[in-house]
N, C-alpha and C positions, 0 to 999 in steps of 0.2 A: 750786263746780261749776255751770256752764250746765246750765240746766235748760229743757228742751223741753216745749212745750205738751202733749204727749203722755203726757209722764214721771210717774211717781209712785214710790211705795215700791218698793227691791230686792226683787225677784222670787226663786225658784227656791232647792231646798232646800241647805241648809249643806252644804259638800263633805264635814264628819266625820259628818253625818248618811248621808250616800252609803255611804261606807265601812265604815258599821256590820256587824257579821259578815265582810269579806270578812277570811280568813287575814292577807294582808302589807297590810291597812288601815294596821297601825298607822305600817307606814314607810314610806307614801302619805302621811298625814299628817306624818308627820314632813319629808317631803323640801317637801310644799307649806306646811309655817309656816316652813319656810328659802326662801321664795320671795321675799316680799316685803322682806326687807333687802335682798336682792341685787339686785330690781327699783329700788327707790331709790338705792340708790349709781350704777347706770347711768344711772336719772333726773339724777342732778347732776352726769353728765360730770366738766368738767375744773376745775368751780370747787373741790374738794379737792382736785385730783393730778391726773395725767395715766394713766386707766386701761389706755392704749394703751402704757405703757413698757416695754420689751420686760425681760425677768428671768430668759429663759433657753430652752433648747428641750426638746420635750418628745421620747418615742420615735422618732417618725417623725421628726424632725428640723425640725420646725415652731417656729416663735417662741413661746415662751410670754411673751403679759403680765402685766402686774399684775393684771388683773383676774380671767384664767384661775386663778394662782395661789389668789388669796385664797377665789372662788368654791369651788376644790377644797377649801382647808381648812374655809369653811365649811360646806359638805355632808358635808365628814369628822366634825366636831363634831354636828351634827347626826342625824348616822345612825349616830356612835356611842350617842349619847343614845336614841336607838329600839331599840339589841338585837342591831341590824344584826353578823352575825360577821364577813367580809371585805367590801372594798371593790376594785374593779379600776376605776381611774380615767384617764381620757385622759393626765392631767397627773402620773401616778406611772409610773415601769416596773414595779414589781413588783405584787405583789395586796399591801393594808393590812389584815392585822390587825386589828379593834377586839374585840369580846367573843368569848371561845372559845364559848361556850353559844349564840350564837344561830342562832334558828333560820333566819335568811335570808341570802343575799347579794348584793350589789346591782351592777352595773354602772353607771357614767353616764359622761358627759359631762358636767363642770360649766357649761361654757360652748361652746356650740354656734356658731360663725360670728363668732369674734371677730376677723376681719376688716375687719367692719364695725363695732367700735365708735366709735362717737361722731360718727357720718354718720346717724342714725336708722333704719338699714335693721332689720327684723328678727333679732335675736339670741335664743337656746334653749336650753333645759336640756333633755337625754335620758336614760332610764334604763331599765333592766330590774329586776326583784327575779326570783332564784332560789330555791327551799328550797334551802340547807347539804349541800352534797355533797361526794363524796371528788373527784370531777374540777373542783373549782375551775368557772373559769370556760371550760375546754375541752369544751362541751359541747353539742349544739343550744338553737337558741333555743327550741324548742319546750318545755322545759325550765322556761321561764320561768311564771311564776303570776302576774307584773303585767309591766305597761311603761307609760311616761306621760313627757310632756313638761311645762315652759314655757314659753312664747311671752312676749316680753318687746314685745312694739310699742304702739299707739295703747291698748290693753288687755293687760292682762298675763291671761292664760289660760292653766288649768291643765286638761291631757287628761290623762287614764290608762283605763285598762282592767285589770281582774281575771278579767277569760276573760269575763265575762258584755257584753260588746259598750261601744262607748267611750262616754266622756263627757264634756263640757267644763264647767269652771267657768271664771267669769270673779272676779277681783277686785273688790271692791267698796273703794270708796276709802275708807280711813281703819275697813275692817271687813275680810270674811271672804270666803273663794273660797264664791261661789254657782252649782248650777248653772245653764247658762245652754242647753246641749245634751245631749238624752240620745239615746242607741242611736241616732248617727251612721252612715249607710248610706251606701255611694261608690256613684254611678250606673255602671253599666257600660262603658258607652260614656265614651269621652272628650271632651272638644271644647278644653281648654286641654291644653298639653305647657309641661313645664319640662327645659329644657335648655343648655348653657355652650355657645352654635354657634361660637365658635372652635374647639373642639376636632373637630369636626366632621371635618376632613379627616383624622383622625388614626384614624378609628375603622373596624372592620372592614366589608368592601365591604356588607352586607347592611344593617347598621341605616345608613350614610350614601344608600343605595334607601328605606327608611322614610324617611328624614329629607326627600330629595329630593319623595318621592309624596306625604309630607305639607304641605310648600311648597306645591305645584303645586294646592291647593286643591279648589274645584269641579271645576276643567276640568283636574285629574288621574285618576290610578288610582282614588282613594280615595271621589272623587265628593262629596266634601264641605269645606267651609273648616274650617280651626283658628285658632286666638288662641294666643300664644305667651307665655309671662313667664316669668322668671329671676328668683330672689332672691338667687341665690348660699348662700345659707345653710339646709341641712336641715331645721331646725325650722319655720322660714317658710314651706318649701316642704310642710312633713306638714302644717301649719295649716291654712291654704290650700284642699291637696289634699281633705282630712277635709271641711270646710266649702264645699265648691266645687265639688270632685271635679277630674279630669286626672289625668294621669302626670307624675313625672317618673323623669330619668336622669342619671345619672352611668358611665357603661361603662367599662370595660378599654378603653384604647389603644396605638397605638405608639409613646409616646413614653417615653423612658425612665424607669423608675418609676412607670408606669403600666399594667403589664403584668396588673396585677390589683386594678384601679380604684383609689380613694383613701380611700373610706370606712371607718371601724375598723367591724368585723365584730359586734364583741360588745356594745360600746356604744352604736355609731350606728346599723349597720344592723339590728341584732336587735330592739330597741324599735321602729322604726319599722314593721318587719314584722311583730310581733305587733299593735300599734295598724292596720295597714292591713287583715290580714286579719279582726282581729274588727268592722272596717265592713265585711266582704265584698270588699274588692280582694287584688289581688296584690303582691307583693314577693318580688322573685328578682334571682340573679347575671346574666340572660340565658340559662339554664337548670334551675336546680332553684330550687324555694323557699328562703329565705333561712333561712326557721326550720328546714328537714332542716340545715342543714351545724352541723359541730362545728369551732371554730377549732386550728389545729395551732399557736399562741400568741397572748398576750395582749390582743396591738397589732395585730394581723395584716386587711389591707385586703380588702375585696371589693368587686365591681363592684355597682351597684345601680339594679333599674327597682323603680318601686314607684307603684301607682296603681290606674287605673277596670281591672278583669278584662280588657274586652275587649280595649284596647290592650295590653296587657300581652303576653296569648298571641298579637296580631298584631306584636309585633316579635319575640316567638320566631320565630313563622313567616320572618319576612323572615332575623332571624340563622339559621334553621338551612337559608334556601336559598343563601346565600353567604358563610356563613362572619362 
C-alpha cells in the first residue's frame, strides 16, 4: 500500500469493540465478517467468471446475476451462523427460515446497485435487524433495533446504527473494520440533490416546480446555487449523503410501474430511514415518514426522499401545493 507522508498506524476503535453490549451486536458483527469476501470477489471482476451473468429474476421482475445470487447465500450462511430466526431477502420471494429460537430478524439487500457491476461505480449491502415477531416482516420500520450498510467503492465502509446515532467503519486492508466516523450528523440545509433528471418530466406538477426553482440557481425563487450528482445506486447515494449531506430522490411517477416508486419498502427503504433519521435528517414517501408505514407485502415498492430535514419538508411543501 502507498503510504503518505502523513500516514501512520490504523487509527479508531475495532468495529466488535463498538458493538459491545448493543442487543443485535452480534448480527452486526456477523453480517460485517461476511463483508470482506464479498468485497474481494467484486475486487477481481471478471478474471474468475463473469459476475454480471444474468441466472434469473428476482420478485419484481428484475435480472438476477450471479453475483446477487451468491452474495444472498452468503449472508444466508452467515446470519444463520449468528441465531438470526428469519430472513426476507431481495433475491427470495418468500421470508427464509434459519433457527426457530432466534431472537432476531433480518431484512437486506445483498447486493445493492448491481447494475453497475464491474464499471467501478459504487455497489452496497443494506439491512434492517428486527426483534422476532408474530408479523413477520409486515411491520413499521420503526420496529427495527439496527440497520447498517456496505459501501463497496475506493474503500469498503461499513455504517450501522443501534438507535444510539450512526457510525462508520472503514476496512483496513488485510485486518479489521475500524472506526473511522462516530455520531454522524446531516446538516440541514442542503446544497447537493441526487436525482435520475430523465425522469423528471414524468413526475407530479409540484416537485417538477422544485426541480425547475432548483435549476434556476441564485437568480431563482430559491435564491441560491445547488451541485447535482447521481450515482444511480442507493448505498452510494446514503454514503455520500451521511458523509456530505444533500437529499436524494427517487418519487412515484407516470410511467407505468411506477405508480408507487421502485424502491423495496422493507429492505431498501427502511434501513436507509432508520440510518438517516438517527443522523437527524428525513426520509419519507413524499408524505409521511418512511419508518410510520407497515408494508401490505414482502417486495412491496415505495417512493423515497431521504436526506438534509430542510429540503426534505421543502419538497413537501412544493408536492402538497400541486399535487
Amino acid at each position: 500500500m502507498l503510504r503518505l507522508p502523513t500516514d501512520g498506524a490504523a487509527t479508531g476503535p475495532r468495529l466488535a469493540e463498538a458493538l459491545e453490549g448493543a442487543p443485535a451486536g452480534p448480527v452486526i458483527a456477523a453480517i460485517a465478517r461476511a463483508v470482506p469476501p464479498l468485497a474481494a470477489r467484486l475486487a477481481a471482476g471478471r478474471l474468475h467468471g463473469d459476475p454480471e451473468a444474468v441466472v434469473g429474476t428476482n420478485d419484481s421482475g428484475d435480472w438476477q446475476k450471479a453475483l446477487d445470487l451468491a452474495a444472498h447465500h452468503h449472508m444466508l450462511t452467515a446470519l444463520r451462523a449468528a441465531g438470526v430466526r428469519r430472513v426476507l431477502s431481495e433475491e427470495a420471494e418468500a421470508v427464509i427460515a434459519l433457527n426457530e429460537g432466534g431472537d432476531f430478524d433480518v431484512a437486506i439487500d445483498p447486493i445493492d446497485g448491481s447494475g453497475s457491476i464491474g464499471i467501478g461505480a459504487p455497489l452496497g449491502l443494506l439491512f434492517s435487524v428486527l426483534p422476532s415477531g408474530p408479523d413477520s416482516f409486515l411491520r413499521p420500520g420503526r420496529t427495527a433495533v439496527a440497520a447498517g450498510y456496505a459501501s463497496f467503492g475506493h474503500s469498503v465502509d461499513f455504517g450501522f446504527s443501534t438507535g444510539q446515532g450512526v457510525h462508520v467503519a472503514t476496512l483496513e486492508p488485510g485486518g479489521d473494520f475500524r472506526i473511522a466516523h462516530e455520531g454522524l450528523r446531516l446538516k440541514h440545509q442542503a446544497s447537493t440533490i441526487a436525482y435520475n433528471a430523465s425522469n423528471e418530466r414524468h413526475w407530479a406538477p409540484g416537485l417538477r416546480d422544485w426541480a425547475a426553482d432548483l435549476r434556476a440557481g441564485a437568480e431563482g425563487p430559491r435564491g441560491r446555487d445547488f451541485n447535482m450528482r447521481w450515482l444511480a445506486a442507493a448505498v452510494g447515494e446514503l454514503h455520500r449523503i451521511l458523509l456530505k449531506g444533500g437529499v436524494f430522490l427517487y418519487p412515484d411517477d407516470a410511467r407505468p410501474g411506477y405508480a408507487n416508486g421502485r424502491l423495496r419498502l422493507v429492505y431498501e427503504a427502511a434501513p436507509i430511514a432508520f440510518l438517516i433519521e438517527q443522523a437527524g435528517g428525513q426520509a419519507t414517501d413524499g408524505r409521511r415518514p418512511i419508518l410510520d408505514l407497515a408494508a401490505d407485502s414482502l417486495h412491496q415498492m415505495t417512493p423515497l426522499i431521504f436526506g438534509a430535514a430542510d429540503e426534505v419538508a421543502t419538497i413537501h411543501t412544493y408536492l402538497a401545493r400541486k399535487g
